[in-house]
C-alpha positions as a printed NumPy array, in Angstrom:
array([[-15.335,  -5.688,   1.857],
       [-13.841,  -2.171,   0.366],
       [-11.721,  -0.291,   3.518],
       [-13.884,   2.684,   4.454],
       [-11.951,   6.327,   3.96 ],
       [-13.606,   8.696,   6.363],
       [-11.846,  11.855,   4.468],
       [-13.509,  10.692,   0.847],
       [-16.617,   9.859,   2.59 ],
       [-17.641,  12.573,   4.456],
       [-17.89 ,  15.315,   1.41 ],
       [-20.069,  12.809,  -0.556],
       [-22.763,  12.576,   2.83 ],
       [-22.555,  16.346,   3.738],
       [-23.438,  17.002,  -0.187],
       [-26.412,  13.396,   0.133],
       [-27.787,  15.381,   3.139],
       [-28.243,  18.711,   1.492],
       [-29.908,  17.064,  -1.666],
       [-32.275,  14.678,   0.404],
       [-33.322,  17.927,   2.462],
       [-33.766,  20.158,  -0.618],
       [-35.972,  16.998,  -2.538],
       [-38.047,  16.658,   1.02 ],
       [-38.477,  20.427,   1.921],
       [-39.213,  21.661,  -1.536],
       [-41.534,  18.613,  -2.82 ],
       [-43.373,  18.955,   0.843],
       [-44.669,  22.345,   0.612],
       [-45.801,  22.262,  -2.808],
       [-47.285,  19.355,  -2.143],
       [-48.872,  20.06 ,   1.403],
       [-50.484,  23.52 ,  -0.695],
       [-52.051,  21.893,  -3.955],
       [-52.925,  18.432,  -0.86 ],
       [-54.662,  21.027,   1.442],
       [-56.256,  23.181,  -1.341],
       [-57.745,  19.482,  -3.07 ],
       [-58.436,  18.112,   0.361],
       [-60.52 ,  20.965,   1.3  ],
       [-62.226,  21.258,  -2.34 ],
       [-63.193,  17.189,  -1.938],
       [-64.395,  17.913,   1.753],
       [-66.802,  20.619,   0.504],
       [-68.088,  19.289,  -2.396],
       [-68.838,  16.193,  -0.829],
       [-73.016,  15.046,  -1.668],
       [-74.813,  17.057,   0.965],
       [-71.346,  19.769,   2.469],
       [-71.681,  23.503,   1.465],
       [-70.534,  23.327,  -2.065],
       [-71.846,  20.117,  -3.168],
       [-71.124,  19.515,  -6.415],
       [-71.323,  15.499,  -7.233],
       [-69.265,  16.018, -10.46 ],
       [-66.335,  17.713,  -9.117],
       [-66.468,  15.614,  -6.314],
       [-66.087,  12.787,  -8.3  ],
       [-63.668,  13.975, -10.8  ],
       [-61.195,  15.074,  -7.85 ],
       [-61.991,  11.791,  -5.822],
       [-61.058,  10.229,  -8.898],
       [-58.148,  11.488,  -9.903],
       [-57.329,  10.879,  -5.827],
       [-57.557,   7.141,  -6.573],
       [-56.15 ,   6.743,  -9.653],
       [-52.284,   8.228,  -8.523],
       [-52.968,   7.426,  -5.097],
       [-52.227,   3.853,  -5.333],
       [-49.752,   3.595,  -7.859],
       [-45.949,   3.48 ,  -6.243],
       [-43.281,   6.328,  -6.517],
       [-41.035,   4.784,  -9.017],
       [-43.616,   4.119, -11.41 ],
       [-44.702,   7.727, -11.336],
       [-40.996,   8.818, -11.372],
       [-41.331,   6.87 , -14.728],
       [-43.992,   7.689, -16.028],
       [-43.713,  11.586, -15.862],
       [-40.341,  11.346, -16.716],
       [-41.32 ,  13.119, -19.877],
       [-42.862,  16.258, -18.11 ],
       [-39.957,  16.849, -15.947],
       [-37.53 ,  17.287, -18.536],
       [-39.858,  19.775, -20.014],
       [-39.988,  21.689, -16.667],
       [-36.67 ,  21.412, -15.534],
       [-35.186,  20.613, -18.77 ],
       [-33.131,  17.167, -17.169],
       [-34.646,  14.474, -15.341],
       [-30.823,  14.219, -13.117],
       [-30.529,  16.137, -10.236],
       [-32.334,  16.709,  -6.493],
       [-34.81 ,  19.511,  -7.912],
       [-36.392,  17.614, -11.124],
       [-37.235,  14.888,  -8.611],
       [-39.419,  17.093,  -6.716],
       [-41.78 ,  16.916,  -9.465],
       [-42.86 ,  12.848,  -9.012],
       [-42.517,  13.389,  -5.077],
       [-45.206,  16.151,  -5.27 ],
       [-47.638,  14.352,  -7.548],
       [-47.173,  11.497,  -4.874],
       [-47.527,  13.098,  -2.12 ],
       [-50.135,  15.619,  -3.084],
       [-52.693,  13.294,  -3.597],
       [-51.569,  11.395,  -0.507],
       [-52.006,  14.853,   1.741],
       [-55.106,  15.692,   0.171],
       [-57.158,  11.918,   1.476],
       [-54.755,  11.719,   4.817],
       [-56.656,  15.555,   5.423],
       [-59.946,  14.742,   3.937],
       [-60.621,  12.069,   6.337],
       [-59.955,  14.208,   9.154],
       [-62.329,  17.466,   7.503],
       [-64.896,  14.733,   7.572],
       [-65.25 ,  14.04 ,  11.682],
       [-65.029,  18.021,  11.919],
       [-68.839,  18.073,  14.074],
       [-71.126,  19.061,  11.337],
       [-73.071,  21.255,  13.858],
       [-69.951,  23.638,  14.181],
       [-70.358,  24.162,  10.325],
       [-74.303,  24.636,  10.231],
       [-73.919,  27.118,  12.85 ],
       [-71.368,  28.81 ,  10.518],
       [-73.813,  28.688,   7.759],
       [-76.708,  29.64 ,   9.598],
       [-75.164,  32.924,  10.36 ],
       [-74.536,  33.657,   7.177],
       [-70.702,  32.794,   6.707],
       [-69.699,  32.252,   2.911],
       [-68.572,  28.632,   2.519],
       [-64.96 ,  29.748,   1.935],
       [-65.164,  31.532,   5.528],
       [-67.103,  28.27 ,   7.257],
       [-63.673,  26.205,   5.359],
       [-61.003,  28.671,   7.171],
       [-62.339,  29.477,  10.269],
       [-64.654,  26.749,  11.231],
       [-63.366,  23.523,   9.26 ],
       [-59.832,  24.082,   9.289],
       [-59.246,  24.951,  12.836],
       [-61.282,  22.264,  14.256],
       [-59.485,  19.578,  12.727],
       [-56.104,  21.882,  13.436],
       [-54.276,  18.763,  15.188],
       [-54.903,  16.054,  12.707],
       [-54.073,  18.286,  10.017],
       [-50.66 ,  18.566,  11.349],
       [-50.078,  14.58 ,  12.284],
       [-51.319,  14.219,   8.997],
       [-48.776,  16.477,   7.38 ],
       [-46.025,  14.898,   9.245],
       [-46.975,  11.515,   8.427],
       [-46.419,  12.265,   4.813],
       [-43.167,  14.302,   5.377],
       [-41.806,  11.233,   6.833],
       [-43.23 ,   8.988,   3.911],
       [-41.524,  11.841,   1.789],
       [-38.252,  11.278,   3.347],
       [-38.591,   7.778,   2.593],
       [-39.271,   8.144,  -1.457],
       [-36.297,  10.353,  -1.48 ],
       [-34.19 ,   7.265,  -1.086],
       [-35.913,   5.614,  -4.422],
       [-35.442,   9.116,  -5.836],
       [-31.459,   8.948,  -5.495],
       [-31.887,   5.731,  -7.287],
       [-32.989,   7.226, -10.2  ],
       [-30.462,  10.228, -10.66 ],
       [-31.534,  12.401,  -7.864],
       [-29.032,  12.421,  -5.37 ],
       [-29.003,  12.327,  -1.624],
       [-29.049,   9.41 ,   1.161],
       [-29.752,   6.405,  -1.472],
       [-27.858,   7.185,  -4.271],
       [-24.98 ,   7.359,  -1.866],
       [-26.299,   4.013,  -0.436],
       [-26.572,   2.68 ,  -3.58 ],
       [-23.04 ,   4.028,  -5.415],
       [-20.719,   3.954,  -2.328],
       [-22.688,   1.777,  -0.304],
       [-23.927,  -1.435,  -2.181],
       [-22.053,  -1.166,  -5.586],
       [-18.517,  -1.076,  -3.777],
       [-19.105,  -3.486,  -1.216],
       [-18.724,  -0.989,   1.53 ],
       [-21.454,  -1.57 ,   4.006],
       [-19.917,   1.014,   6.797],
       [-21.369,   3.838,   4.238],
       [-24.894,   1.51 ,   3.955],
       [-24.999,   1.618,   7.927],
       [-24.24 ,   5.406,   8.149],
       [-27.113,   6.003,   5.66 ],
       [-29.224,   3.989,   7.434],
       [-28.866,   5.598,  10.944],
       [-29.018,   8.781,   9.273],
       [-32.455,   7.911,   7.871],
       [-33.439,   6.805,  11.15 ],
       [-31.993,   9.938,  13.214],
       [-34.058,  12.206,  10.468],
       [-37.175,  10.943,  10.56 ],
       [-37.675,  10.586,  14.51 ],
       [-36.872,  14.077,  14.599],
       [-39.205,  15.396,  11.828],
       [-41.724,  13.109,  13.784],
       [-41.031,  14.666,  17.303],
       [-41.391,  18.491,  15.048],
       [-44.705,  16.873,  13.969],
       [-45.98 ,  15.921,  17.159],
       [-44.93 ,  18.875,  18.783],
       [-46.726,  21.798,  17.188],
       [-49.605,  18.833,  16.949],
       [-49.745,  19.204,  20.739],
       [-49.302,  22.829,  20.816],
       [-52.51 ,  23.937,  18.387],
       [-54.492,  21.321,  20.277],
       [-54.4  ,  23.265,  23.84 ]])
């Protein structure tokens, strides 16, 4: 087992930290825009909602299910091509963003779906009835109805975002598991797998108490 140096560690997990963050924070809010914005398109053109549409409907719910089950790496792999257009490399924290927001766009968009669905339906006829457009019945009928969920929703994929981060590292991103991976389980040095690992853990029970807190506070 490889002697653990504190003094060479510690740059290496300040710099991990900062690129986990930046792949999280950035690949969360594009992804919780384009998630909301397709979650809420689905939800109305569902057969029978205010803008049904079958076709679109079934072209979005499609495309839903066909990313939807297929797992991070693979879609880190198989876009590999498009981020090196973007970004012009597929190394580094931000070019990873790309795969994590495919991933997790599609994931935000069913996780909030399913919670537009068990908004009361009389709420929204009422809103129709008095002559709301559809895009006012979505924002100030639909949306803040469902206000909690939406949130514990969000978080839920944050978290699951923190988590694909890791795999990310793994394949020339950076942060927590490529340090895990390089320092950790290539040297032998376990002390640097453990640190990662509580790290993990201290970071996503705090996102999740975040979560849960503004959950609680747009519910009363």
């Amino acid at each position: 087992m490889r002697e653990f140096d504190l003094e060479e560690f510690l740059p290496r997990f300040w710099k991990a930290i900062g690129e986990t963050l930046l792949m999280a924070s950035v690949s969360f809010v594009a992804a919780a825009i384009l998630g909301v914005l397709l979650a809420l398109w689905l939800y109305a053109s569902r057969p029978g909602n205010i803008l049904e549409n079958r076709y679109v409907y079934a072209v979005i719910n499609f495309i839903i299910n066909l990313i939807r089950p297929v797992p991070f790496l693979i879609v880190a792999i198989a876009v590999v091509g498009l981020t090196r257009i973007v970004f012009g490399t597929g190394l580094g924290p931000l070019p990873q963003t790309l795969p994590l927001t495919i991933v997790a766009s599609v994931a935000i968009a069913r996780v909030i779906e399913s919670n537009l669905v068990a908004v009361d339906p009389g709420a929204v006829e009422a809103g129709t009835s008095m002559g709301a457009s559809p895009v006012r019945v979505l924002f100030t009928i639909v949306v803040p109805e469902s206000l909690g969920p939406l949130v514990l929703g969000l978080t839920y994929i944050l978290v699951a975002l923190v988590d694909a981060t890791a795999v990310a590292g793994t394949l020339g991103g950076g942060g927590l598991g490529y340090l895990a991976m390089n320092y950790g389980w290539a040297r032998f040095d376990y002390t640097v797998i453990v640190i990662v690992v509580i790290t993990l853990v201290i970071l996503v029970q705090a996102l999740q108490a975040v979560g849960n807190a503004v959950a609680r506070r747009v519910m009363h």
